[in-house]
N, C-alpha and C positions, 0 to 999 in steps of 0.2 A: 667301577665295578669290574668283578672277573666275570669277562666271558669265555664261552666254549661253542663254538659251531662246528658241528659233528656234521661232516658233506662239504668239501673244497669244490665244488661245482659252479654254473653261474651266479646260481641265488646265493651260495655259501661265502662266495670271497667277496662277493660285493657286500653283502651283509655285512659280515666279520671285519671289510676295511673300513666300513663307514661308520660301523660301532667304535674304531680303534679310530679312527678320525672328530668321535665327537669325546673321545679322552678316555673312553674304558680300555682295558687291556682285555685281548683279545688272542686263542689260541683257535686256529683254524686248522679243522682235523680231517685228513680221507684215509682211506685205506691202499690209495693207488701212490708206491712210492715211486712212479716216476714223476706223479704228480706233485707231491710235498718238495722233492731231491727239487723239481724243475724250478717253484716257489723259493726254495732257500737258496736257489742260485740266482735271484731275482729275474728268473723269466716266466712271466704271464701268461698261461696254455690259452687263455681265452682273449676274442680280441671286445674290448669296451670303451669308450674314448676315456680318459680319465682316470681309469683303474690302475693301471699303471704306477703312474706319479703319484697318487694317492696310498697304497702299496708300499712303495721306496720311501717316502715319506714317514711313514706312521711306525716300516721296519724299525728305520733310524731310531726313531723314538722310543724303541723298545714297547712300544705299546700292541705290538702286531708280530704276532711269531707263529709259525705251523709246525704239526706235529704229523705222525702215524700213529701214534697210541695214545688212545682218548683219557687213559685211569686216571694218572696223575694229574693233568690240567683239571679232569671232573672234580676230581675230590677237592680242587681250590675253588670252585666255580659258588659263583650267585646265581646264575642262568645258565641254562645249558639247550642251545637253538638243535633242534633236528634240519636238515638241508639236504636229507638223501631225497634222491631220483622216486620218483612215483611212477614210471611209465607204463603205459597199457599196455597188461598182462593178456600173453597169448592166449587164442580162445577164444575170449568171452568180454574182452574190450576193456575189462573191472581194470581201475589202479592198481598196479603193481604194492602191496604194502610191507613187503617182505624185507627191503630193507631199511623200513622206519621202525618195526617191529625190532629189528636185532639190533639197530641201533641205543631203541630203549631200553633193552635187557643190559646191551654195553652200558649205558650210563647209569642205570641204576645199581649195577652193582657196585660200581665205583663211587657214588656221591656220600660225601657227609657231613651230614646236618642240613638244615632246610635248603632244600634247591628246587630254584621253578625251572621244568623241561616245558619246553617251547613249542611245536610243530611250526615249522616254517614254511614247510613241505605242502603244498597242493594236496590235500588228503580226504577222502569223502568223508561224511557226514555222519560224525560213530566213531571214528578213529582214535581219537582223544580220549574216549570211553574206553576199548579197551585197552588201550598204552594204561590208561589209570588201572583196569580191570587183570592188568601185567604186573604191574608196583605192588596192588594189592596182595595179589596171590603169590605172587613169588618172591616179592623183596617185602613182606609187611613191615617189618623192623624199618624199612627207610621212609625218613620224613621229604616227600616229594607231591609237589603241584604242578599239576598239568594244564596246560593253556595253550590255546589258538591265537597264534599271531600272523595270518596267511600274509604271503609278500603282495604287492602292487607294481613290478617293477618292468617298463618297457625293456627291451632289450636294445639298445642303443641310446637310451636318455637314462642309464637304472641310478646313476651318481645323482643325479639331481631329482629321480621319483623318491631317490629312498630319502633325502635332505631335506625336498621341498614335497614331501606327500599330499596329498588331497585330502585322506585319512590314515590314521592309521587303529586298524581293528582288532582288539585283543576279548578273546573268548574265556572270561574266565568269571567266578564268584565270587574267587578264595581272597578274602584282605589281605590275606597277609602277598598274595602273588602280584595283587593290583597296585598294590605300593609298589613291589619288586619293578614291575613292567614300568610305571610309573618314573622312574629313578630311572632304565635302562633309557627312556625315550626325554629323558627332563632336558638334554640339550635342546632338542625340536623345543622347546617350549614358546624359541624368541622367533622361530618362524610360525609361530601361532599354527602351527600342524597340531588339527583337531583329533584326541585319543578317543575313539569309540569304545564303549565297553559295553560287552553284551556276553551272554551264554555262548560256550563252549560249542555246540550243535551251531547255535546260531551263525556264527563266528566260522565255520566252517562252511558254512552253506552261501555267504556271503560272497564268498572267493571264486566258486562254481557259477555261482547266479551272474554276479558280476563280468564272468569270461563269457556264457553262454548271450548271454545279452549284446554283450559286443559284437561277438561272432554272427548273431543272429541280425546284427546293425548294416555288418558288411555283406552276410549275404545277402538281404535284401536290394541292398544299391550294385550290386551283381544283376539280380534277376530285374530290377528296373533297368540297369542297362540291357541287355537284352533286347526288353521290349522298347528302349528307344532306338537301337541301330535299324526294329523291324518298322518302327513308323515313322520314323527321320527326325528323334529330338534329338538333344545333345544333353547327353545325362551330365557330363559338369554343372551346366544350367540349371539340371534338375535340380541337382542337390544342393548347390547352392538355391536355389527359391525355397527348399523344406527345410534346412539349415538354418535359416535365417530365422524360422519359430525357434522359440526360445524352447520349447516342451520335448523340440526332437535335439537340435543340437547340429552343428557341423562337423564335429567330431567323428570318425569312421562310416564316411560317407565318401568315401572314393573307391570307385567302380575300380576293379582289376581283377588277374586271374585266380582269385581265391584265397583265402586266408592258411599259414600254416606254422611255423616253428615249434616251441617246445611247449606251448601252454594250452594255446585254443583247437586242435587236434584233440590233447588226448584229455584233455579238460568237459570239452562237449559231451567226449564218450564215458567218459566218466558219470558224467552226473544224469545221464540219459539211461544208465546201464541202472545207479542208485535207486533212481525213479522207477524203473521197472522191478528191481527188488521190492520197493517196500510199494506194489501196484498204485502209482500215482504218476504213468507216465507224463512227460514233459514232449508233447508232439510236436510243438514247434521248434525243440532244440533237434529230435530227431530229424527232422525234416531238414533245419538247415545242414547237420552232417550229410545227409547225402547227398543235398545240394552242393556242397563243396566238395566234395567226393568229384561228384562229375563236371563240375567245373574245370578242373586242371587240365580233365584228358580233351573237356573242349575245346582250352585255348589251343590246343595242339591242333586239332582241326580246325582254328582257325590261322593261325599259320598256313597250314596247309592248302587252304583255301584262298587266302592271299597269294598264292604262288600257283594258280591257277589249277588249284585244283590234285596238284602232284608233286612229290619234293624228291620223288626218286631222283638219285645221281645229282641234287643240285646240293648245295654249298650253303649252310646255315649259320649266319654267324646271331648268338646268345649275349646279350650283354645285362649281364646281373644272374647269379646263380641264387646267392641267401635268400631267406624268405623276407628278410627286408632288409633295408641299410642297415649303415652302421654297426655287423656286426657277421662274425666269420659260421652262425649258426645255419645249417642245413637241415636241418630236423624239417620233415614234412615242407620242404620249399617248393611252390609251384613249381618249381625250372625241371626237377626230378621227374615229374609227370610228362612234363610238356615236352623236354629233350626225349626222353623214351620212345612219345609219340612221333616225333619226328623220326628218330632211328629206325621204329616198327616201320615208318612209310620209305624207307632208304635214303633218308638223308644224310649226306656228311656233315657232321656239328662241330662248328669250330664256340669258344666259349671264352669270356673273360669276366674276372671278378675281380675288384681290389683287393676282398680280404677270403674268401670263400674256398677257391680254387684247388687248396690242399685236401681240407677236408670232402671235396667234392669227388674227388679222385678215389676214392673210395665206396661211393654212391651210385655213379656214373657209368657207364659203359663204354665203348668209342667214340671218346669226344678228346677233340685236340684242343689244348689250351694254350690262351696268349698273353702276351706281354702289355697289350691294349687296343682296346675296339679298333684301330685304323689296322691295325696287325690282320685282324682274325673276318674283317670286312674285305679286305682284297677278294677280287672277284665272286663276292657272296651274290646267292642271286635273294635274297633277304636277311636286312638285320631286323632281333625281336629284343626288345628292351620288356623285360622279366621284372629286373628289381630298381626300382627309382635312388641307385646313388646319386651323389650329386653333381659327379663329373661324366656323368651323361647329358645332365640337362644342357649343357651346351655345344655339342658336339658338332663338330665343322663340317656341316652337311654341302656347302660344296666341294670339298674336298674328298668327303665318301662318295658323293656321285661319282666324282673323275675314276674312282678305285673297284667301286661294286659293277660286277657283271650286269645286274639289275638294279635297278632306281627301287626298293619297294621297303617300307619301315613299317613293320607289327610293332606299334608303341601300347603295352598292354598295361604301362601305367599312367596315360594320358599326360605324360609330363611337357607336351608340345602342342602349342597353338595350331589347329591345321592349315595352316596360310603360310606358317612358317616355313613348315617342311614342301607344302607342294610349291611353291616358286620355285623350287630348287629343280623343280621335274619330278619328284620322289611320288610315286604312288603309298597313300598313306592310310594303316589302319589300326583305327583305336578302337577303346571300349565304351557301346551305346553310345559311338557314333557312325554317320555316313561314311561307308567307305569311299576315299577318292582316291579313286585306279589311274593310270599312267596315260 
């Protein structure tokens, strides 16, 4: 099949490569040409494991090509995926829908003959109505179906959420679309990746519900830890013992500084903002956004408190900026909060990321960055381990003792046994657990 993915973005090129990977051709569109120019010289703006080779791959094969001008590819196209940005519109917190809306005006005046337009885009609940209620009025002469296909994709596993799905959920009625979608997804067939079909509305609200749910998964094992550092359990424990029911699940039950990136942010506020328009507020999604909200600026105070109280003039070293591994995204990343708060109390922030560190430099204020945690640890009087890469879990903590001014590790994503770190001498503090001091 011909496709077109209008939004070179996260969602858009992993889309676009894994559609040209399972053999359709595929034309990935933006309008930022140092984006397309950076893509035709095969460099990857975004970092994703996989993406890459997969990419250079499919280029070769001519199956995978980008563009700046959507008309021409449109008018070959069998499906035509939307992939612009939805972010939350200043104000009033609502998704940003302004550039899905000019996206569809672009495609529609370009398409001919039957084409199904896609939302790929995180979009509330209505949207798809009036993209249709656009076509209608303004393009009537063109034969076009409109469908909900929202993404599912981790950001750092997205090659294998979008390959090996749990589902995949397409909102639509039209026969003639459901065969379309049908045929776009008929490689998934032989990983028996289940096709949901349901109502357009439906199919949109699924995408929302599903993120808020999560988010409402992690805050909660947030505020259980909490109250276990106040009565001396150890929430790993916890959550492993509630995990183990099969009804709740182990899935997004690790206690840390708050959830953030590009989805569950403005995802929550979105569909929080939705439900207050059409008066059927959602108060437990409410509740967990400003539970997370004040999270971030807590972990900062606790840092803070770990270092007895004061970090004026002392020496911070940050290890992990993104909001989570495996990937260079900073959008709403706890570190953003947390570093500020240390700055507001006078600390010096030293900082390391694998992949983060560029993009961070742009977000950040005075913070110096390093080459690698033993770098940016010299005489720190605490390291606070932020984001769980994987080349922290093992870090040579006799070696940092010999180096840091003070012995003392904010591990805020429980990635160490506490016996491990305190034999070393290190005063150690996690989340919804006993702090042990020096």
């Amino acid at each position: 099949m011909r496709i077109v993915m209008i939004g070179s973005g996260y969602v858009g090129l992993v889309s676009g490569a894994c559609f040209a990977d399972f053999g359709h051709h595929v034309t990935c569109v933006d309008k930022s040409e140092a984006k397309i120019n950076a893509l035709e010289a095969g460099e990857v703006p975004i970092y994703e494991p996989g993406l890459e080779a997969i990419i250079q791959q499919n280029r070769g094969a001519g199956r995978l090509d980008f563009s700046k001008n959507l008309a021409p590819s449109v008018g070959e196209a069998d499906v035509v995926f939307i992939a612009v940005g939805t972010p939350s519109r200043r104000g009033d917190g609502h998704a940003d829908l302004s550039y899905v809306y000019a996206a569809a005006r672009e495609i529609a005046a370009a398409v001919r003959g039957f084409t199904v337009v896609v939302t790929k885009s995180t979009v509330p609940v209505g949207t798809g109505d009036e993209i249709e209620r656009i076509f209608r009025d303004e393009f009537p002469e063109k034969d076009i179906s409109v469908v909900s296909n929202p993404e599912f994709l981790r950001e750092g596993a997205a090659i294998t959420d979008f390959k090996r799905p749990d589902r995949i959920v397409i909102g639509t009625e039209d026969a003639r679309a459901i065969e379309v979608m049908r045929e776009v997804y008929r490689p998934l067939y032989l990983n028996e990746a289940p096709l949901y079909f349901c109502e357009r509305r439906t199919s949109e609200l699924i995408k929302y519900a599903a993120n808020a749910f999560l988010a409402m998964k992690i805050t909660f094992i947030n505020e259980i830890a909490d109250l276990s550092e106040k009565i001396g359990a150890d929430i790993q424990k916890v959550a492993k013992g509630i995990g183990m029911d099969k009804r709740i699940g182990d899935k997004f039950l690790h206690a840390g500084p708050g959830y953030g990136g590009s989805c569950f942010p403005k995802d929550t506020l979105a569909l929080v903002k939705t439900a207050q328009d059409f008066d059927s507020p959602v108060r437990l999604i409410e509740t967990t956004v400003a539970i997370n909200d004040n999270r971030k600026r807590a972990m900062g105070r606790k840092v803070i408190a770990a270092c007895d109280g004061d970090v004026r003039g002392k020496k911070i070293a940050v290890l992990g900026l993104t909001f989570k591994p495996n990937t260079d995204d900073m959008r709403d990343a706890p570190s953003l909060t947390i570093i500020q708060a240390l700055l507001d109390g006078g600390a010096t922030v030293h900082a390391y990321d694998p992949e983060g560190m560029d993009a961070a430099k742009d977000m950040l204020g005075p913070v110096v960055y390093g080459n690698d945690p033993y770098e940016i640890a010299a005489d720190a009087d605490a390291i606070v381990i932020v984001t769980e890469w994987d080349e922290f879990r093992a870090l040579d903590l006799k070696r940092l003792k010999t180096i840091m001014k003070k012995p003392v590790i904010v591990d805020l994503r429980n990635i160490y046994p506490v016996n491990e770190v305190t034999k070393y001498g290190f005063g150690y503090f996690a989340v919804g657990k006993k702090p042990e001091k020096v």
